[in-house]
DSSP file (Angstrom, degrees, kcal/mol; ACC not computed):
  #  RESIDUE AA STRUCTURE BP1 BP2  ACC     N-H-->O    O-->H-N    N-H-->O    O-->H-N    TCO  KAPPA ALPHA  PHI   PSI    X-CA   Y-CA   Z-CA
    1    1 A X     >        0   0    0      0, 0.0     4,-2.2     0, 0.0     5,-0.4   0.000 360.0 360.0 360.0 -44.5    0.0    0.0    0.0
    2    2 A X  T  4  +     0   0    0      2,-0.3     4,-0.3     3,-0.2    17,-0.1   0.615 360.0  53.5 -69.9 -11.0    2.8    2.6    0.7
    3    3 A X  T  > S+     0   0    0      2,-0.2     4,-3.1     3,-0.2     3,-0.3   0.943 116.0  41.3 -77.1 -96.3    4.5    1.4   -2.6
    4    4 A X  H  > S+     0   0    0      1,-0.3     4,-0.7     2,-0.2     3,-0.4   0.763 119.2  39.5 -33.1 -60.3    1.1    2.0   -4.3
    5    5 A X  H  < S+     0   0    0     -4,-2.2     3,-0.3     1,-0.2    -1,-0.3   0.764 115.2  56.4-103.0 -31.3    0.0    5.5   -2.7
    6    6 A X  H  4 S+     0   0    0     -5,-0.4    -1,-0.2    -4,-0.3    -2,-0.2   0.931 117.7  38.8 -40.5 -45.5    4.2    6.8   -2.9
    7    7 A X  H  < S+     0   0    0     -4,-3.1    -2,-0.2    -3,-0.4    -3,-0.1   0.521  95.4  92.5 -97.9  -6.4    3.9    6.0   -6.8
    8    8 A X  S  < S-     0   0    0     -4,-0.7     2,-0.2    -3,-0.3    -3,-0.0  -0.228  76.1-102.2-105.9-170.5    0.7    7.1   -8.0
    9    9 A X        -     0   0    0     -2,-0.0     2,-0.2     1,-0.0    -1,-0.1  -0.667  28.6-143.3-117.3 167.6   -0.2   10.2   -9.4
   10   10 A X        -     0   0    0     -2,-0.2     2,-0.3     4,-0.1     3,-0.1  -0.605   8.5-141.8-117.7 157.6   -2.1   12.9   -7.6
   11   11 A X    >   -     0   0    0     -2,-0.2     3,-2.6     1,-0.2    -1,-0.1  -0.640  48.9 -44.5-117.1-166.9   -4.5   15.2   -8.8
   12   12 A X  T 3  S-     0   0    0      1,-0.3    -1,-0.2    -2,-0.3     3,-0.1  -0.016 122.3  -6.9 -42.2 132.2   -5.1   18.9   -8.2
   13   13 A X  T 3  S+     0   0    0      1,-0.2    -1,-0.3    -3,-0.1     2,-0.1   0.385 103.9 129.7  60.1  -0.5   -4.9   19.8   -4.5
   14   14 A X    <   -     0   0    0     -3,-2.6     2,-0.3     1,-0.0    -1,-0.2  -0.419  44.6-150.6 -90.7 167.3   -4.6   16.5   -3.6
   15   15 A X        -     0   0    0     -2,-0.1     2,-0.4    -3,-0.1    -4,-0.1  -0.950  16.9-118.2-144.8 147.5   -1.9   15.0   -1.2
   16   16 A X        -     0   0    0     -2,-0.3     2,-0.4   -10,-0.1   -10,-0.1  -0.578  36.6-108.7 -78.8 145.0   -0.3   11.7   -1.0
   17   17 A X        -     0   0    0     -2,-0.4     2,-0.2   -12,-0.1   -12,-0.0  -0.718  31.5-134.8 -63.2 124.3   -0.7    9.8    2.2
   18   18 A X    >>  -     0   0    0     -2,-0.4     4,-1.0     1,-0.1     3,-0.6  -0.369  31.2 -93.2-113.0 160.6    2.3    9.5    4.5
   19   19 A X  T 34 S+     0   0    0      1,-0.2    26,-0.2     2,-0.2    -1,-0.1   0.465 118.7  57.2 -51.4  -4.2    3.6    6.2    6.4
   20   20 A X  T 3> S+     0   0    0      3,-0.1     4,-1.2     2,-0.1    -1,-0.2   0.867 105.1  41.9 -64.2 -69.7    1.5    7.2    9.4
   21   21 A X  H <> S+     0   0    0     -3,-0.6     4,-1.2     2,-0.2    -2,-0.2   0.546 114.4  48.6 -79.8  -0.4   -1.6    7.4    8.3
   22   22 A X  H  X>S+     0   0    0     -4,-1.0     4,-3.5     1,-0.2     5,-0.5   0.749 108.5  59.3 -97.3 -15.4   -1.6    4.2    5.9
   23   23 A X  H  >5S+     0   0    0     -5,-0.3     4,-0.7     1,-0.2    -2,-0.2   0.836 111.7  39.9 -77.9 -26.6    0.0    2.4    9.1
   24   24 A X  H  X5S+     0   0    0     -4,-1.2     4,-3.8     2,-0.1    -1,-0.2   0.913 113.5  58.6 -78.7 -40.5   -3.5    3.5   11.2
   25   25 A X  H  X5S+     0   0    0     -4,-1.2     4,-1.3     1,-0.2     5,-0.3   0.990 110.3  34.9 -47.0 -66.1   -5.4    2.7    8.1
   26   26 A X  H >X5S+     0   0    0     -4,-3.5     4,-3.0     2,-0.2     3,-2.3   0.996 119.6  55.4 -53.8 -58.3   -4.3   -1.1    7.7
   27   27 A X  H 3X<S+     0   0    0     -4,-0.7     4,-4.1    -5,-0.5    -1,-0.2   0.859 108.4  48.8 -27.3 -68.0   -4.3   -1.4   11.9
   28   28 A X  H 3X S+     0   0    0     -4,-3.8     4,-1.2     1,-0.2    -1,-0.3   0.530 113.7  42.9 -68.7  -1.7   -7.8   -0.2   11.9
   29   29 A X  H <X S+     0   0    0     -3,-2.3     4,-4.9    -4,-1.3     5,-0.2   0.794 113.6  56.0 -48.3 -59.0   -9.0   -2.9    9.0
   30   30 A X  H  X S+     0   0    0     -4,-3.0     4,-3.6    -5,-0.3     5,-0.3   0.921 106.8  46.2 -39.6 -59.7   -7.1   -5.3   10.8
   31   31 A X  H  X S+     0   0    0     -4,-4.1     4,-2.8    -5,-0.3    -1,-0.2   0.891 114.1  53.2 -49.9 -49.9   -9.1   -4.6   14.0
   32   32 A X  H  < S+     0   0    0     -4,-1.2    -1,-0.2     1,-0.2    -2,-0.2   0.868 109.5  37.9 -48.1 -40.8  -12.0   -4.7   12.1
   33   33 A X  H  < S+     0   0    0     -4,-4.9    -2,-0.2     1,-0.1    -1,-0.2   0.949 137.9  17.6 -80.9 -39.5  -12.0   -8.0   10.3
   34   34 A X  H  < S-     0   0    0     -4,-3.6    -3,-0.2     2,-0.3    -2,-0.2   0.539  90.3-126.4-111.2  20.6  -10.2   -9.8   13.7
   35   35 A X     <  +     0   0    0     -4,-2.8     2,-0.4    -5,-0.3    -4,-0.2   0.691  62.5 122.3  42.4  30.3  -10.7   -7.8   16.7
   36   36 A X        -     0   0    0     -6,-0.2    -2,-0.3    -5,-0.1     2,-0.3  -0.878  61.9-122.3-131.6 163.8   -7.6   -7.4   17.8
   37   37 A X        +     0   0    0     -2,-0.4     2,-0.3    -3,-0.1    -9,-0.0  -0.667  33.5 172.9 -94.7 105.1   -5.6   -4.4   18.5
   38   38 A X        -     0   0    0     -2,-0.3     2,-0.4     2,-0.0    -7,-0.1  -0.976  20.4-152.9-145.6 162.0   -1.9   -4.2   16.4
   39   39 A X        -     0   0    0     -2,-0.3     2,-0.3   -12,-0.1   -15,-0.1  -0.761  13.1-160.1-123.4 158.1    0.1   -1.2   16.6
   40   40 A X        -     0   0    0     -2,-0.4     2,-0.2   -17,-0.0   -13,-0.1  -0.981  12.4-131.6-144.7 113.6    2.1   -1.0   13.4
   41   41 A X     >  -     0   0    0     -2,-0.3     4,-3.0     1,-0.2   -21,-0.0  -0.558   9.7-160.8 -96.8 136.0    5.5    1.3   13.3
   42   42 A X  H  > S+     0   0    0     -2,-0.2     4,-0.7     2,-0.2     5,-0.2   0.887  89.0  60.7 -98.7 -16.0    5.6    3.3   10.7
   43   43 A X  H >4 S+     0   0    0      2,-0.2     3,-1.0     1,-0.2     4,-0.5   0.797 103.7  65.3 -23.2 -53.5    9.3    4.1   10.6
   44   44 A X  H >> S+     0   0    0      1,-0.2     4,-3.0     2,-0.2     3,-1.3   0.950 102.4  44.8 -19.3 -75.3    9.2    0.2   10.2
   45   45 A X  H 3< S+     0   0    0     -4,-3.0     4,-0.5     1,-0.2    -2,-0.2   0.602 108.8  51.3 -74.8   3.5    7.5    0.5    7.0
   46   46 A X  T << S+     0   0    0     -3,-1.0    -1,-0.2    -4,-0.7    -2,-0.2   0.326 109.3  49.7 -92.4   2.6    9.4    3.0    5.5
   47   47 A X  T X>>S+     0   0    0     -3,-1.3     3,-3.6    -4,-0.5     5,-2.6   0.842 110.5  54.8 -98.2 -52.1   12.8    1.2    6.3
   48   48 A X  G ><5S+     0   0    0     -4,-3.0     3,-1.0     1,-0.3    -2,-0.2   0.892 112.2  46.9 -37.2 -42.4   11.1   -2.1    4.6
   49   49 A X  G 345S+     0   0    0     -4,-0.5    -1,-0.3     1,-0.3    -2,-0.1   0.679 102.3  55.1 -86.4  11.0   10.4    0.0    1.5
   50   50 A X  G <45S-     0   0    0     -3,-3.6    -1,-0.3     1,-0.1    -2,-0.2   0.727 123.3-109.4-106.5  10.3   13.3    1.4    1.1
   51   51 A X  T <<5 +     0   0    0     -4,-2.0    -3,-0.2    -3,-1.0    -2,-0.2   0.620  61.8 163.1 126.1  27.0   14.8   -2.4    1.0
   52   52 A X      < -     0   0    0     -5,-2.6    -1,-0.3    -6,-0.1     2,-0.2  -0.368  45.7-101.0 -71.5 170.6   16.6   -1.9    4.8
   53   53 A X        -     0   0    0      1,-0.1     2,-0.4     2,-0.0    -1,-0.1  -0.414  35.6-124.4 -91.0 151.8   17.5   -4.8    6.5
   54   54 A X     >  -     0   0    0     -2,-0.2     4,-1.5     1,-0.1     3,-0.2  -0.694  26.9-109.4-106.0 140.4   15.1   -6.2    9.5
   55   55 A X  T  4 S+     0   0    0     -2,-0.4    -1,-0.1     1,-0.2     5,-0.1   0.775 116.1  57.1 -57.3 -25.0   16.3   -6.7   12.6
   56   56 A X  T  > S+     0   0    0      3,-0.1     4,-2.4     1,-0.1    -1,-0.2   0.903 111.9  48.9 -67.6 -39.3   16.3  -10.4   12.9
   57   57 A X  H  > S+     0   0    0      2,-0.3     4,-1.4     1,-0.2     2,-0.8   0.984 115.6  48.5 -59.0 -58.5   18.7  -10.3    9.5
   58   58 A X  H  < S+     0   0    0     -4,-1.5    -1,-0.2     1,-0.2     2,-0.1  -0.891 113.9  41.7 -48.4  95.4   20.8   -7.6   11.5
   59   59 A X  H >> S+     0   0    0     -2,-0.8     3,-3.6    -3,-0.2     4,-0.6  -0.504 101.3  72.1 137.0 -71.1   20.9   -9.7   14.4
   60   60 A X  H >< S+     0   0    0     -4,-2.4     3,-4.0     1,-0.3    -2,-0.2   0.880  98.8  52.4 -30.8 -78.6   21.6  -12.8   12.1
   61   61 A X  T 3< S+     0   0    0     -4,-1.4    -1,-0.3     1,-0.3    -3,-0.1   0.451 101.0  58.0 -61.9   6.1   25.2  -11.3   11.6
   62   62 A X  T <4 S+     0   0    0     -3,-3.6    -1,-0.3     0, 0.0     2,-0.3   0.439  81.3 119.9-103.6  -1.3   26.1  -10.8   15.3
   63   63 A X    <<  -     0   0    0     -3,-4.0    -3,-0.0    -4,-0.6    -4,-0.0  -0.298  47.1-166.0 -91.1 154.6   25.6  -14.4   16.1
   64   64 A X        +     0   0    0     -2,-0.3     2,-0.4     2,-0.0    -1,-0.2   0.823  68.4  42.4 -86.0 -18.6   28.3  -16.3   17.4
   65   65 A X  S    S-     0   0    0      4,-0.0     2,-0.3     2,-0.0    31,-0.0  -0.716  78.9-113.0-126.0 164.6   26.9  -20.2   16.9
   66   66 A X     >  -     0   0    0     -2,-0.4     4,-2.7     1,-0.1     5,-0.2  -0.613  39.1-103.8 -79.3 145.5   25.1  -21.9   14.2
   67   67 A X  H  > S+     0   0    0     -2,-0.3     4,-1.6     1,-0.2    -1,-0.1   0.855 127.3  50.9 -43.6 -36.4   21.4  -22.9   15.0
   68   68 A X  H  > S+     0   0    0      2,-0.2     4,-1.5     3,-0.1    -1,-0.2   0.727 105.0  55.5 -80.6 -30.6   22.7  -26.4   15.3
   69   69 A X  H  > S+     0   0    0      2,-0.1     4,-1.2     1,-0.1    -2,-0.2   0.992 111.5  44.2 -41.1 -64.3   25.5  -25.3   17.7
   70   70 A X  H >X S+     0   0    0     -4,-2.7     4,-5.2     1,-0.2     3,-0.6   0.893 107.2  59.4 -63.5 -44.6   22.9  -23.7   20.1
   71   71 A X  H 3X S+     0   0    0     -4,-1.6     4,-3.9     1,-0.3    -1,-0.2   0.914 112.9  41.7 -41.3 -63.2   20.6  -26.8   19.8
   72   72 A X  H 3X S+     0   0    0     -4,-1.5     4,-2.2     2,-0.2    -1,-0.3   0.725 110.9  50.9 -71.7 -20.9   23.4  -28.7   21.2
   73   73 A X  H <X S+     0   0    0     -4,-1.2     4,-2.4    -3,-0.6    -2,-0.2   0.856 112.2  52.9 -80.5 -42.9   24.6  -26.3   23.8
   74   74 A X  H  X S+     0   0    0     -4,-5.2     4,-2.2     2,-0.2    -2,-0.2   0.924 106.2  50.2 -47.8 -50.1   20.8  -26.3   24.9
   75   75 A X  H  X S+     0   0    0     -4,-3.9     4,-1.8    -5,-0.3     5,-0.3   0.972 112.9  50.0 -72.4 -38.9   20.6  -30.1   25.2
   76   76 A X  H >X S+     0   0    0     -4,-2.2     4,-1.6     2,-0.2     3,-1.3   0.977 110.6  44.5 -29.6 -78.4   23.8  -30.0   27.4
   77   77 A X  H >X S+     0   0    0     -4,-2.4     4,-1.7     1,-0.2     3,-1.2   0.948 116.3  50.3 -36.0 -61.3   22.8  -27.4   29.7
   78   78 A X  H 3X S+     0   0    0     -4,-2.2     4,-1.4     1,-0.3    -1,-0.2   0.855 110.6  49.9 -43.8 -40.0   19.3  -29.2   30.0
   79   79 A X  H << S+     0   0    0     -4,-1.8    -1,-0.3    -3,-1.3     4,-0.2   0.399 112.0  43.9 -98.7  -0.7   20.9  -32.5   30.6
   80   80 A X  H <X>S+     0   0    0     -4,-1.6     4,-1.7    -3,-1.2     5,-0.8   0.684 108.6  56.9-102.0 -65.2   23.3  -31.4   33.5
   81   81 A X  H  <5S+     0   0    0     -4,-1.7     5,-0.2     4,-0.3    -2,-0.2   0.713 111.0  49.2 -23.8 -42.2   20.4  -29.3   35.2
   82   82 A X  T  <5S+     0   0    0     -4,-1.4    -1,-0.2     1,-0.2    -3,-0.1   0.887 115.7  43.0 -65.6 -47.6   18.3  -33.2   35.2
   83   83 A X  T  45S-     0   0    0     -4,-0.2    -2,-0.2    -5,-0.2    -1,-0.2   0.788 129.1-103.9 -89.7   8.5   21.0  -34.7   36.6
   84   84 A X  T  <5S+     0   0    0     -4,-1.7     2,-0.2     1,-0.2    -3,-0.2   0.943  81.9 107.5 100.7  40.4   21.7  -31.9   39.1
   85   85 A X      < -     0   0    0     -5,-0.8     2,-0.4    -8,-0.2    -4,-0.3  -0.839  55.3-150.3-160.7  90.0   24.5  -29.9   38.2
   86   86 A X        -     0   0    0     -2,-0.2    -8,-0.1    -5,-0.2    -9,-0.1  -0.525  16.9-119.1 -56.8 118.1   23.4  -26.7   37.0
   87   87 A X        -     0   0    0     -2,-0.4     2,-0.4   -10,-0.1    -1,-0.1  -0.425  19.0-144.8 -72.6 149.1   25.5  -24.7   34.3
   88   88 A X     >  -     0   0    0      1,-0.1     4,-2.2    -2,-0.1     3,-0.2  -0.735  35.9-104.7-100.6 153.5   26.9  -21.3   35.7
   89   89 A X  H  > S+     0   0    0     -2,-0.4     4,-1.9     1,-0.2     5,-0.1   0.845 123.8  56.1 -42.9 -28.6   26.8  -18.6   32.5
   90   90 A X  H  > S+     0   0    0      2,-0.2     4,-0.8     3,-0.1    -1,-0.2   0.735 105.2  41.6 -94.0 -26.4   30.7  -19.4   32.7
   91   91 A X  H  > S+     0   0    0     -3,-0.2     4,-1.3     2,-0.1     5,-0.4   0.934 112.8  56.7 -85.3 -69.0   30.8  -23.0   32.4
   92   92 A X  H  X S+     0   0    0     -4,-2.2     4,-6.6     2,-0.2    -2,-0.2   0.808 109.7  42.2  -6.9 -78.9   28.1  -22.6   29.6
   93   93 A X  H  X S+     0   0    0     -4,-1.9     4,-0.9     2,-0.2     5,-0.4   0.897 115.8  58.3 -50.8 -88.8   30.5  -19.9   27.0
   94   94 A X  H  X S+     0   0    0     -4,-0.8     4,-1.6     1,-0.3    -2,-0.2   0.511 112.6  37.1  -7.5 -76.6   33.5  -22.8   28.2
   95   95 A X  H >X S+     0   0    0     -4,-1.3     3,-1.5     1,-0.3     4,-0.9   0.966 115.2  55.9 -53.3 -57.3   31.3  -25.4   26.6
   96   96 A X  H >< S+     0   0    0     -4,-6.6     3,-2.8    -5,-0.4    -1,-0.3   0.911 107.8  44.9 -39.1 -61.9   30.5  -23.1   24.1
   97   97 A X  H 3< S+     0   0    0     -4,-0.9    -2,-0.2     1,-0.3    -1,-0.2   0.601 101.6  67.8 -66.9  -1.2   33.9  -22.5   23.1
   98   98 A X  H <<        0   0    0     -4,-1.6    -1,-0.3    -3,-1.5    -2,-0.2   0.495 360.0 360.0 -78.2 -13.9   34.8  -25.8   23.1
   99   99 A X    <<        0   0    0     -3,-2.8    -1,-0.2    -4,-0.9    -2,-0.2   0.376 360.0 360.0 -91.1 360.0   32.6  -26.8   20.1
């Protein structure tokens, strides 16, 4: 929709709609059709259109382990905690860096 209402062309006296108001627009549709309440940043949708990166993608490039790393660093921890030996944050990073 901001794509669409950015691009189209306006006619006399008329004004485009800004990333605010199309972000209330969609909310309140939303609300209508499910009843629920979502609050929608529009600074969000202007970073999406202009093809920025999302924060999980940023975030993607600070992590230190592979998904299958962590998987396994989770079932450790979990399986010393059953048998009664709790990891400290510092034995945990050890293990980690050991992989």
């Amino acid at each position: 929709q901001y794509h669409e209402e950015q691009s189209r062309e306006l006619g006399k006296d008329e004004k485009r709609k800004g990333a605010r108001k199309i972000c209330e627009e969609v909310s309140n549709k939303h609300y209508a059709q499910t009843g629920v309440r979502t609050k929608l940043n529009y600074a969000t949708l202007i970073s999406h259109s202009k093809g920025k990166r999302t924060m999980s993608e940023f975030n993607q490039t600070k992590q230190l382990l592979t998904p299958q790393e962590e998987n396994v660093i989770v079932d450790y921890v979990i399986q010393m905690a059953e048998r009664g030996f709790p990891l400290s944050p510092r034995r945990i990073r050890e293990h980690m860096h050991q992989i």
